[in-house]
C-alpha positions, 0 to 999 in steps of 0.5 A: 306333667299331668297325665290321664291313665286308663287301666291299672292292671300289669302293664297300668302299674308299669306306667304309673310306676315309671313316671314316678320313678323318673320324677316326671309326676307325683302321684297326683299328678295321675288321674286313674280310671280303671274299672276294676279298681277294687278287684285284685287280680293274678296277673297284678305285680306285686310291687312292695311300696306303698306307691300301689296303696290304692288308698293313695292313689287318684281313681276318677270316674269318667265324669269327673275327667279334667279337660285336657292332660300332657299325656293321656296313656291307654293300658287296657284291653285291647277291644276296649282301648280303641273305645277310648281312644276314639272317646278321649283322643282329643285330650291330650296332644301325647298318647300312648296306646299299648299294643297292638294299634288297633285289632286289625288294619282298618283300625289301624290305619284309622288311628294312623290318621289322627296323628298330626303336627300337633298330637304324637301318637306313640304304641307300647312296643317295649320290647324295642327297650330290651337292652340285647336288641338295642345291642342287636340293632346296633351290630345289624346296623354296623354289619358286625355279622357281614352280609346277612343271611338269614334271621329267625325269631321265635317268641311262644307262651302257654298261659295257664289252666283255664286260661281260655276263659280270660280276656287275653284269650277271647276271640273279640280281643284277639281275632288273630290269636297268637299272630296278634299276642303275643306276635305283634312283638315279633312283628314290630321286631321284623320292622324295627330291625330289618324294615320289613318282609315280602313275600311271605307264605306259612302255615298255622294249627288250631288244634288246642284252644279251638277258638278259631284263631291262629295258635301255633304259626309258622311264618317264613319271608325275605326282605327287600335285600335278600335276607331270609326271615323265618318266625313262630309264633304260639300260645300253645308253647308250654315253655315259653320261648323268645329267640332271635337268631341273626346269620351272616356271612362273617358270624352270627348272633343269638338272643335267648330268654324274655327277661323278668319273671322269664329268666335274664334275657342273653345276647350271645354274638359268634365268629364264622369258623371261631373254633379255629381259634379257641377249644370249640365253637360254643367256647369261641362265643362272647356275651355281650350283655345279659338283661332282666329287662325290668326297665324297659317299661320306664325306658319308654315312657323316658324315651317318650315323654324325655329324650325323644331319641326316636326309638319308641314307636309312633303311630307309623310304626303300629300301622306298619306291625298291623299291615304285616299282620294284614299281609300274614293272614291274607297268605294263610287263608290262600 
């Protein structure tokens, strides 16, 4: 398989490394174009391999790339994806871009159109890949819990001093701030696991980063069966939290942690009233998994260019994240 990779900081290598891993290509088989090729910079993992040898590695200029690929993967800045995207699209009839699709709705909706019967459009939400939310989804699905009641979801960073001066911090990258990074995952998990949310309202702070855009939200909805559904969402949280609380009428389930450098993420289910049966409630609860989440990146890239199982988001999926994203800031600003 050939492929085209722009971008080769965090996420790039990810990708890079993935396709190797799962032999769908030999490095050079992967054409990398990347701008900062030379530049080592904080937030590059530091894998011990002589895979990231830069040395070794295909870096193209943009003149120099070929007339069509298998798969053309978009691992950059959120702002200049989009320029590459409308640029290179018609080189490949398989895309990944990394979320979010587009900076706002019209952008995405924009992207939607240009997936066809011929060109697959697919968004890096990774964390669909986390093995406790595909275990979540499947007891959702099965209605372990009974009849669902409410649903939390909590997902918060602080990034680091002098953080306000990176890219992942500027207005122009993320116009919504922590609505749209990190919480377009939060979104894509609303739609993933629950299909949905109406009649949304919330509240939000601006205090710290004084950029204009949202930092600190909370949001709070139902969905088309009556289940609550409550999410924060912040990049002024200086311990970084990710949480999925799911209630029902029979019991409940509990995921923590973000996985990798976080800590193992854990899926923790409970039984209504499970103290009956054992010394007390917490003793009652059962792990059903615990997860670095290190694969997700390769499970995706498997899913996409592999198994085909459907559960990697396509270009549907970012408009609906995008559209609710939409619908969140048109109530905040009421």
């Amino acid at each position: 398989m050939k492929v085209l990779l722009f971008g080769f900081g965090l996420i790039g290598k990810e990708r890079y490394k993935a396709l190797i891993d799962l032999g769908i290509c030999m490095p050079e088989d992967i054409d990398i174009v990347d701008i900062n090729k030379g530049i080592k910079l904080d937030s590059t993992p530091q894998f011990d391999s002589e895979l990231f040898n830069l040395e070794n590695i295909n870096f193209l200029e943009e003149g120099s790339i070929k007339q069509s690929y298998d798969l053309l993967l978009i691992s950059t800045p959120h702002l200049e994806a989009l320029d590459i995207l409308d640029k290179y699209n018609h080189l490949s009839r398989n895309i990944l871009i990394e979320k979010p699709m587009g900076l706002n709705i019209n952008d995405a909706e924009r992207i939607k159109l240009l997936e066809d019967r011929d060109k697959k459009i697919y968004v890096g939400f990774n964390y669909r890949f986390f093995p406790p939310i595909q275990e979540l989804k499947k007891d959702i699905f099965n209605n372990s819990f009974g009849e669902l009641i409410n649903v939390s979801f909590t997902i918060g960073l602080g990034h680091q001093p002098g953080a306000d001066k990176n890219w992942r911090l500027n207005l122009s990258q993320i116009p919504y701030g922590s609505l749209i990074d990190p919480g377009i995952h939060i979104l894509d998990l609303i739609n993933y696991l629950l299909d949905g949310l109406n009649n949304v309202n919330g509240i939000s702070s601006k205090k710290f980063w004084k950029k204009g855009y949202y930092e600190d939200l909370t949001i709070i909805g139902e969905t088309s069966s009556d289940v609550n559904v409550a999410a924060r969402i912040s990049n002024v949280m200086w311990r970084s939290t990710f949480q999925i609380q799911v209630l029902g009428t029979e019991g409940y389930g509990i995921i923590e942690g973000r996985g990798r450098s976080y800590g193992p993420q854990k899926y923790i289910k409970g039984e209504r009233w499970g103290w009956t049966k054992s010394q007390s409630q917490r003793e009652s609860e059962k792990i059903v998994i615990s997860s670095n989440c290190e694969d997700s990146f390769k499970d995706e890239i498997r899913d996409i260019c592999l198994t085909n199982s459907g559960t990697a988001a396509r270009a549907v999926d970012g408009y609906k994240a995008m559209n609710l994203l939409d619908i969140i800031d048109k109530s905040l600003s009421q």
